[in-house]
C-alpha positions, 0 to 999 in steps of 0.5 A: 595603385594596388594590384589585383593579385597577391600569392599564398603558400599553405605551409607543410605544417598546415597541410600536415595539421589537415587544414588545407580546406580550413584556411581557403575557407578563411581566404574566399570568406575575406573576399579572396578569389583562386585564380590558380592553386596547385597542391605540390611538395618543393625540393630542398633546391626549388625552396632554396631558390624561391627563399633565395632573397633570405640566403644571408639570414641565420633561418635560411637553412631551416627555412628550406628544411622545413618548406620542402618537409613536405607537401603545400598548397600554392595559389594566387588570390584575387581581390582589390587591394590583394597584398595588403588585404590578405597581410591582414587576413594573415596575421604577424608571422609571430601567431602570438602577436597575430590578432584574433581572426587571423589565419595564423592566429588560428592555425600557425604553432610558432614563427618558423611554423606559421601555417601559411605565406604571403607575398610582401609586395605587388611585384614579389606577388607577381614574381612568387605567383611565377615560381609556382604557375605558368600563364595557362595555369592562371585564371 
């Protein structure tokens, strides 16, 4: 059965571009509801740590450079079908093969800079949700 919750991250290249409030705008339109958010900027360290399943990859460096750039929006999302249903809403990581009405589609410039993240799995949304928040900071 699907999980009720998934997790997003707002990547520093759209919080950089302002569209902080844009894309939440997109998420609670396509029936998403926060359960927790914060806005916070990650060390090299913590982004290494949260990307650590990536290590072995070629990007995994520049990956980490650019998630603690600067700041980001973490938040878990509720909805039926929560992690399949905002894959969708997201979009390809390439924005070119994102279709239309997707957020990355909109907002992301290029594969490393693909505006927002999103969990993979409803136990890598549970694990990443984790990361970021503690039980009193989920609703």
């Amino acid at each position: 059965m699907a999980g009720k919750r998934t997790f997003t991250m707002i990547k520093p290249d759209a919080v950089k571009a302002n569209n902080i409030g844009s894309v939440l705008a997109m998420m609670t339109e396509g029936g998403f509801r926060v359960v927790a958010m914060k806005y916070t900027k990650l060390s090299a360290e913590k982004a290494g740590k949260f990307y650590e399943v990536h290590k072995e990859r070629p990007f995994y460096g520049e990956l980490v450079e650019f998630m603690s750039s600067g700041p980001i929006v973490a938040a878990i999302l509720e909805k039926d079908n929560a992690v399949e249903d905002f894959r969708k809403l997201i979009g390809a990581t390439n924005p070119a093969e994102a279709a239309e009405g997707t957020i990355r589609k909109r907002f992301a410039k290029s594969i490393g800079e693909n505006a927002v993240h999103g969990s993979d799995s409803d136990e890598n949304a549970q694990i990443e949700g984790d990361f970021f928040f503690s039980g009193l900071e989920k609703f």
